[in-house]
C-alpha positions as CSV (number, residue, x, y, z in Angstrom):
1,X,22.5,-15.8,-16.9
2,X,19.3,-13.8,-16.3
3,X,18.0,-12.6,-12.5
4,X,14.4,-12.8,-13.0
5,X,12.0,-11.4,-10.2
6,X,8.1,-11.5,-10.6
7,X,6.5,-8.1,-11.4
8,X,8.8,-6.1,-9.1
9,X,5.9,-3.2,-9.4
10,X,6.0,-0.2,-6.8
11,X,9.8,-0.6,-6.6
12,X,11.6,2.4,-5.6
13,X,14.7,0.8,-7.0
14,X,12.6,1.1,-10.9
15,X,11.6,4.7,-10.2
16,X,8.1,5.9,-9.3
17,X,5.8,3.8,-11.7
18,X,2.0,3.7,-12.6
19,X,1.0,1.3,-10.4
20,X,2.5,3.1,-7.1
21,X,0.6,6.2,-8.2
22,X,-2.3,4.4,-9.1
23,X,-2.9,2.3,-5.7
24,X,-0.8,4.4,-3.4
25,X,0.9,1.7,-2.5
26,X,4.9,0.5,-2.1
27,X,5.8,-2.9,-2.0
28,X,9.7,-2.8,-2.3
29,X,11.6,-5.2,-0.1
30,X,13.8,-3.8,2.5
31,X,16.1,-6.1,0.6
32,X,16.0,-3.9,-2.9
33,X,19.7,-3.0,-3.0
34,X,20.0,-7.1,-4.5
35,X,17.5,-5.4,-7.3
36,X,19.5,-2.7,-7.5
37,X,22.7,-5.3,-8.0
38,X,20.6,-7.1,-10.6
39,X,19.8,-4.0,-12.3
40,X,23.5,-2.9,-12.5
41,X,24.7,-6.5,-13.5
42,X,22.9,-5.7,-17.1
43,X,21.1,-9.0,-16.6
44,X,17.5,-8.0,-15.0
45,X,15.0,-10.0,-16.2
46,X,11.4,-9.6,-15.2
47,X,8.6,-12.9,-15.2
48,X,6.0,-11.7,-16.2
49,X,3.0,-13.0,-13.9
50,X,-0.4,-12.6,-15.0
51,X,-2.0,-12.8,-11.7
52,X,-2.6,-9.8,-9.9
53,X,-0.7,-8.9,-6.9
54,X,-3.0,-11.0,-4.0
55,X,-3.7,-7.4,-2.4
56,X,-4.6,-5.7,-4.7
57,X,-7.8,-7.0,-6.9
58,X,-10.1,-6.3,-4.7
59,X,-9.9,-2.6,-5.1
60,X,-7.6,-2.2,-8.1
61,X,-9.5,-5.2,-11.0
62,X,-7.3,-3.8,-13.3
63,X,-3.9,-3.5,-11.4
64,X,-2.2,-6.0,-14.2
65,X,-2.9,-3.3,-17.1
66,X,-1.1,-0.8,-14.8
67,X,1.8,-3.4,-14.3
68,X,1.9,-4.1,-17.9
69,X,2.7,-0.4,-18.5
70,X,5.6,-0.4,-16.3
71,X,7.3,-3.2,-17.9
72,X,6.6,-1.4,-20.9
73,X,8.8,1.9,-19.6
74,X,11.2,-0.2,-17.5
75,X,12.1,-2.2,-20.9
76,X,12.1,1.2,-22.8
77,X,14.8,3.1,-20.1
78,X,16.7,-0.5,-20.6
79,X,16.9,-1.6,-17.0
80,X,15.2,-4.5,-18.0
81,X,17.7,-7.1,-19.9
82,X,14.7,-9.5,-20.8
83,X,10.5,-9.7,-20.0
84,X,9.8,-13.6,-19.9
85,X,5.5,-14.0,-20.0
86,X,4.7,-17.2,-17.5
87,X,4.0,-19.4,-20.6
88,X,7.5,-19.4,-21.6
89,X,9.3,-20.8,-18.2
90,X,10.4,-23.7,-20.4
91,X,13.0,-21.0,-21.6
92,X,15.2,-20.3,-19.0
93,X,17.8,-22.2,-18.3
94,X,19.4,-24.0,-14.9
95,X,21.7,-20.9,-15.1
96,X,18.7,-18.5,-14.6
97,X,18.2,-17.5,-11.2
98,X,14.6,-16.5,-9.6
99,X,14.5,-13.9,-6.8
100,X,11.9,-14.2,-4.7
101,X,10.8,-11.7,-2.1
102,X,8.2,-12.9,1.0
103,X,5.9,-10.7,-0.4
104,X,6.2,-12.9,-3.6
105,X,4.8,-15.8,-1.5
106,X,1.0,-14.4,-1.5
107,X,0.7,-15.0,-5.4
108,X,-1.3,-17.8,-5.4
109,X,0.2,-19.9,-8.6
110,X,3.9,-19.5,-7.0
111,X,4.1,-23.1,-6.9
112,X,3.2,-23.3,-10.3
113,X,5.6,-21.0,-11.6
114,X,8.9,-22.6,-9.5
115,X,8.2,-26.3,-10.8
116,X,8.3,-24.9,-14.4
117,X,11.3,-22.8,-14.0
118,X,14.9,-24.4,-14.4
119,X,16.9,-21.8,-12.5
120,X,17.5,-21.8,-9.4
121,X,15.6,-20.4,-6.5
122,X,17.0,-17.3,-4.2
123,X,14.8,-16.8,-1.1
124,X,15.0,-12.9,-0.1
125,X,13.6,-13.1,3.8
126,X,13.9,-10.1,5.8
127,X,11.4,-9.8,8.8
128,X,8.7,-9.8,6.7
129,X,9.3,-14.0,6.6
130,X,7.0,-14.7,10.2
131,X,4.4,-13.6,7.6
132,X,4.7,-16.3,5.4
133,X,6.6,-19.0,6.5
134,X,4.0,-21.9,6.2
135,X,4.2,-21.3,1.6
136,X,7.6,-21.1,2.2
137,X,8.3,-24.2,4.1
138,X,5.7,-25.9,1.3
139,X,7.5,-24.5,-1.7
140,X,10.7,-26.2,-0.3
141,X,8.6,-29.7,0.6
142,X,7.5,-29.6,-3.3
143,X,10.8,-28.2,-4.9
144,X,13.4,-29.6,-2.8
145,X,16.3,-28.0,-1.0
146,X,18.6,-28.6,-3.6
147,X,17.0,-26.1,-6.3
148,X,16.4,-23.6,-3.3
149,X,18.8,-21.3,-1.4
150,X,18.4,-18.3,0.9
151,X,19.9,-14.9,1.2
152,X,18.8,-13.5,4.5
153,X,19.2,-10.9,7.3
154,X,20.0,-13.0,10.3
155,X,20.6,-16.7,10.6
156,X,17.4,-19.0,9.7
157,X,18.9,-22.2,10.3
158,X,20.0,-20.8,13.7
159,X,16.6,-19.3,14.3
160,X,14.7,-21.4,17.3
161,X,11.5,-20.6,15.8
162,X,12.5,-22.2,12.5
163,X,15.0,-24.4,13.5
164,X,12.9,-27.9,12.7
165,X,11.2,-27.0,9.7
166,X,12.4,-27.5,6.1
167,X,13.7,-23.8,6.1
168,X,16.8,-24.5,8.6
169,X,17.7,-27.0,6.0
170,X,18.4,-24.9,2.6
171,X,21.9,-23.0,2.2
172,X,21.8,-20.0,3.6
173,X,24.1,-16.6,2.9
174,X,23.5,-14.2,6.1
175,X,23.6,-10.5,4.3
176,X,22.3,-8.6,7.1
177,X,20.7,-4.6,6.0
178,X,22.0,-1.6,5.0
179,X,21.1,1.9,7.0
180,X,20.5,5.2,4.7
181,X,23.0,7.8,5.7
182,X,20.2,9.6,6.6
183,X,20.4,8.2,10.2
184,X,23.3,9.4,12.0
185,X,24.5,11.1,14.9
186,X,23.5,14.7,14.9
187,X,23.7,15.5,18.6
188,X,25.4,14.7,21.9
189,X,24.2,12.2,24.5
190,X,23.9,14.5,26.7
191,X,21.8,17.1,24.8
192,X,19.0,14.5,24.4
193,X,16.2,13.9,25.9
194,X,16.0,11.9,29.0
195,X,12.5,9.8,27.8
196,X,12.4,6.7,25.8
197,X,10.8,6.9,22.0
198,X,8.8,3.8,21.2
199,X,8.8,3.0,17.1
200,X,7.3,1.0,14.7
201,X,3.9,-0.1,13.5
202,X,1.3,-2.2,15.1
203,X,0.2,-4.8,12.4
204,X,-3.5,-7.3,13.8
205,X,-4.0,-9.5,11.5
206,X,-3.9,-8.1,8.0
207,X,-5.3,-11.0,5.8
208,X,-8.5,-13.3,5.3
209,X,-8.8,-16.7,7.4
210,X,-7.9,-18.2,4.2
211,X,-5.2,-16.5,3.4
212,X,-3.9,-16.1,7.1
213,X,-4.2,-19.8,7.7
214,X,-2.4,-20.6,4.5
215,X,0.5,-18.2,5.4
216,X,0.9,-19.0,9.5
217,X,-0.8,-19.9,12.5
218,X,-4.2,-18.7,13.5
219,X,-2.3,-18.0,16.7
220,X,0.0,-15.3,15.5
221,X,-2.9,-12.8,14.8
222,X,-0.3,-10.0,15.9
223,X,2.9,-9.8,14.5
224,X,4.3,-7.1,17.0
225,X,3.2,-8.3,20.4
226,X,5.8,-6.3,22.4
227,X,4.8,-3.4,20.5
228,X,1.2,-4.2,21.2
229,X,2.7,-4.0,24.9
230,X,4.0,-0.8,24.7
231,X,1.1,0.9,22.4
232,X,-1.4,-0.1,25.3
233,X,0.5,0.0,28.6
234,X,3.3,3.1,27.6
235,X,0.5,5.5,29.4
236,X,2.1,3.9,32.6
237,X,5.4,4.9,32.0
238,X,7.0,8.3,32.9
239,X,9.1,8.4,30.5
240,X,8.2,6.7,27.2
241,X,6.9,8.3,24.3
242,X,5.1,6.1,22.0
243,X,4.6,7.0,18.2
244,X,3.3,3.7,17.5
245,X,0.7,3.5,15.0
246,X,-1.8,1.1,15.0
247,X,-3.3,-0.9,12.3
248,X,-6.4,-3.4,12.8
249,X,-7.4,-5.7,9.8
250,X,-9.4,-7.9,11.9
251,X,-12.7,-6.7,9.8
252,X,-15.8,-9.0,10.7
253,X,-19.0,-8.4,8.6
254,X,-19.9,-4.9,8.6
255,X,-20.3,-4.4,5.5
256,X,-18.4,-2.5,2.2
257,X,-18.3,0.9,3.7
258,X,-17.8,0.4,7.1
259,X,-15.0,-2.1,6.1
260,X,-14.2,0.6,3.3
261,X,-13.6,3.3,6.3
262,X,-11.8,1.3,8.7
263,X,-9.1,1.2,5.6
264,X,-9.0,4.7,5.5
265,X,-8.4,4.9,9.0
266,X,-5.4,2.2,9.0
267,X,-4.1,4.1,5.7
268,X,-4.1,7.5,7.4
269,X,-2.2,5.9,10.6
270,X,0.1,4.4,8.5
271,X,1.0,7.2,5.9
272,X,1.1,9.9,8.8
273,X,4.0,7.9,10.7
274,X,6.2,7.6,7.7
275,X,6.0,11.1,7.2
276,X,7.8,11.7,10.5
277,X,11.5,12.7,10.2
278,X,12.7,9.5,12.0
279,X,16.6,10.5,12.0
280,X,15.9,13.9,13.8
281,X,13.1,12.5,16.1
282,X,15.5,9.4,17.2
283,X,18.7,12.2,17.7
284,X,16.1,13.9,20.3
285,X,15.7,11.2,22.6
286,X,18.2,9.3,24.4
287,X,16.8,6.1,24.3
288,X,14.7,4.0,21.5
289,X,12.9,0.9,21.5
290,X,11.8,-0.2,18.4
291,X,10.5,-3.8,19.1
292,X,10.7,-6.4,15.8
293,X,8.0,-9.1,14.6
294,X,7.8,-11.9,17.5
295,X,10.8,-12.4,19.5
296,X,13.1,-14.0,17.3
297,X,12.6,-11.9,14.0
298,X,15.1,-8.6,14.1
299,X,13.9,-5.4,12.3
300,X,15.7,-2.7,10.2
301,X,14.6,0.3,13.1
302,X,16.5,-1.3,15.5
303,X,19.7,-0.7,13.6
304,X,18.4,2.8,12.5
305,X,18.1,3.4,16.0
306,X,21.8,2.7,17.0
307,X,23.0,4.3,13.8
308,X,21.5,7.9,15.1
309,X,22.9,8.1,18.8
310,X,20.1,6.6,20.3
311,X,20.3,3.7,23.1
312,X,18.7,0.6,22.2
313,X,16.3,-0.9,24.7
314,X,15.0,-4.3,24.0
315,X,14.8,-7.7,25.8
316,X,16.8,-10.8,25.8
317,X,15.2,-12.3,23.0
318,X,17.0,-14.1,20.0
319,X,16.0,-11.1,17.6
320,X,18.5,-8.9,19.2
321,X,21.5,-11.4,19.5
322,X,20.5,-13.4,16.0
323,X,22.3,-9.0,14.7
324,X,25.1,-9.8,17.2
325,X,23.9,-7.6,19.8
326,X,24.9,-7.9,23.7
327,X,23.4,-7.4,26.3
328,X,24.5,-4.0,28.2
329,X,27.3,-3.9,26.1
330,X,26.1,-2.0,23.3
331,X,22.6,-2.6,23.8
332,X,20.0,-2.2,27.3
333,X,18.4,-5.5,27.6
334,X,15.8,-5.4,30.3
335,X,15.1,-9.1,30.4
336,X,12.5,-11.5,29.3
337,X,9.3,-9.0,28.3
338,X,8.4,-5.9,28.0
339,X,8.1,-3.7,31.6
340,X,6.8,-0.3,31.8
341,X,8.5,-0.2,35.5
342,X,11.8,-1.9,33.9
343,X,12.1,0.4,31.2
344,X,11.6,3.6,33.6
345,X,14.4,2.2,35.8
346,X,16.7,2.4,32.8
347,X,16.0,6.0,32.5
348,X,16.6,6.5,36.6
349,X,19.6,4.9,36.5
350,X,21.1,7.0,33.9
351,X,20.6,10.2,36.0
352,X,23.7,8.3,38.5
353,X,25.6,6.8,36.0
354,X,26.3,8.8,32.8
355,X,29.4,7.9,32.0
356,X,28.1,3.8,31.8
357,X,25.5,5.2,29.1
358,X,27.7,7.3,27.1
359,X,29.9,4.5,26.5
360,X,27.0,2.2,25.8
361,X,26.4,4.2,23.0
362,X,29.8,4.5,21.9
363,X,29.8,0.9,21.6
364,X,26.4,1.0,19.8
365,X,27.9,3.4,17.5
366,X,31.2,1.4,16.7
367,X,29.3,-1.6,16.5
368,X,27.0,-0.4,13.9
369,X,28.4,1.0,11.3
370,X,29.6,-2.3,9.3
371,X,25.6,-1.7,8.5
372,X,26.1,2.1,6.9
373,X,24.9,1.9,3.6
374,X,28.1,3.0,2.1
375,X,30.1,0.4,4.2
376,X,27.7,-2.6,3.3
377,X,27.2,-1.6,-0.1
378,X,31.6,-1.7,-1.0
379,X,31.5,-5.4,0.3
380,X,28.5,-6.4,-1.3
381,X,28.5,-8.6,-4.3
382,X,25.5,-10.4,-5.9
383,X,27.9,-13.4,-6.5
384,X,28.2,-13.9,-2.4
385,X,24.6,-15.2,-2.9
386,X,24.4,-17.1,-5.9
């Protein structure tokens, strides 16, 4: 038995490797502690995919030389069991078991590759899947649901969004995330501030129409509309804070370098709000929102959120109950959208009733720490999923 994944390059879970350096990029899943399982199991196996990653050519011709050397160390430091090149699928064996990641979906011979592959499939979705749902939902047409299973966050087959398409129809295991230890509570309720910090990054449409109408609807040209909400409209509020970075792929034809210089610009936004101490900026304010892709996708922040003290404020939407959240119980919900006026009231009303918001976050703090790395990671096991 062998746990392939395709060119799992810019992993942190591998180390820091060539190609991270190289294109200063990091593709890891959210979901790398199965790689880490696979990597511990002895039984990592790597497919070796000639194609370049989809985003990088364009800048990076010869990103599959710098994967190549990777492999190359990865196989030397023996945390890879077994390198299988694509022209050799008709080796593995129905015991064999392919990992995919949504990220994985944007290779443009996937299909190719799970027809000739005996294994079985394992599909990693995180929040990253409203991205690519449309390959996924073709990859299980083609396949069949029999060959395909899914190891996810929150419920799928539960999900509204999802719930007639050919996804709600594979197995499912519901693994949910684990938070670093690095987010906990560091200071008292009452020794934060009374404002509202507004998190997370603000993603237009990051792909070409090809590629964007292959992956999802033309329609969903922003992934984060509630944080598109609060990036334009948190100037009305007295109380929120917004550290929301935006990001705007929506290039029309201007050219190399002006297309060239608007990906500077998104690179810098980006790479300046992960440099911000999250844990100790979210134990500083009272209150958090940290809004997930669409309405019914959750996202790791919110979690991170709870984990450091914080209040989660969020709306009634199937993202926050699909993590077993409820409303005023140990999270604020303030209805159906996003309301500067709403959000500010939560922030009034805390001034006359302290002692309902401190155990709000009591409960938030009970509730989360089934997610605490530690805790998640003793009841893990690979085999849960298989």
């Amino acid at each position: 038995m062998t746990f392939y994944f395709i060119n799992p390059h810019q992993n942190h879970s591998l180390g820091k490797t060539i190609s991270s350096l190289v294109t200063l990029r990091n593709t890891a899943s959210k979901m790398s502690f199965i790689l880490d399982s696979a990597i511990q199991s002895g039984n990592l196996g790597v497919l070796k995919n000639e194609e370049s990653f989809p985003e990088l050519p364009r800048y990076f011709p010869r990103s599959v030389f710098f994967d190549n050397i990777d492999i190359k160390l990865w196989s030397l430091k023996k945390k890879i069991k077994h390198v299988l090149p694509k022209g050799e699928l008709n080796k593995t064996s129905p015991n064999d078991y392919l990992f995919l990641t949504t990220k994985d979906t944007k290779y443009k011979n996937l299909l190719e590759i799970l027809i000739e592959f005996k294994g079985k499939i394992v599909l990693l979705l995180d929040d990253h899947l409203f991205s690519t749902y449309k390959v996924i939902n073709e990859i299980i047409e083609q396949i069949g649901s029999k060959r395909i299973k899914s190891a996810s966050i929150a419920s799928v087959s539960k999900n509204p969004f999802f719930m007639s398409m050919p996804l709600s129809q594979i197995k499912e295991t519901i693994i949910g995330w684990p938070i670093s230890e690095r987010f906990s509570l560091k200071k008292d309720f009452s020794n934060r501030l009374n404002r509202v910090l507004a998190l997370g990054v603000l993603t237009y449409r990051q792909f070409n129409k090809e590629i964007m109408t292959k992956l999802l609807d033309e329609k969903l040209y922003c992934v984060h509309p509630d944080r598109e909400y609060l990036y334009h409209n948190h100037y009305c509020s007295k109380y929120i804070d917004s550290k929301i970075p935006m990001r705007d792929y929506r290039f029309k034809e201007d050219g190399f370098l002006n297309n060239f210089l608007k990906r500077v610009y998104n690179k810098y936004n980006t790479m300046r709000y992960f440099k911000i101490d999250l844990p100790e900026m979210m134990n500083d304010y009272k209150f958090v929102m940290f809004p997930s892709m669409f309405d019914e996708s959750p996202c790791l922040g919110m979690l991170e959120a709870m984990a450091s003290g914080s209040i989660l404020i969020g709306t009634n939407a199937y993202a926050y109950k699909s993590l077993g959240l409820v409303e005023n119980y140990n999270y604020i919900s303030i209805g159906e959208k996003m309301d500067v006026n709403l959000i500010d009231s939560v922030v009034d009303d805390q001034f006359k009733n302290k002692d309902k918001y401190i155990s709000i976050q009591k409960k938030s703090l009970d509730w989360v720490e089934q997610f605490k790395k530690s805790n998640f990671l003793e009841k893990f096991d690979l085999k849960d999923i298989l």
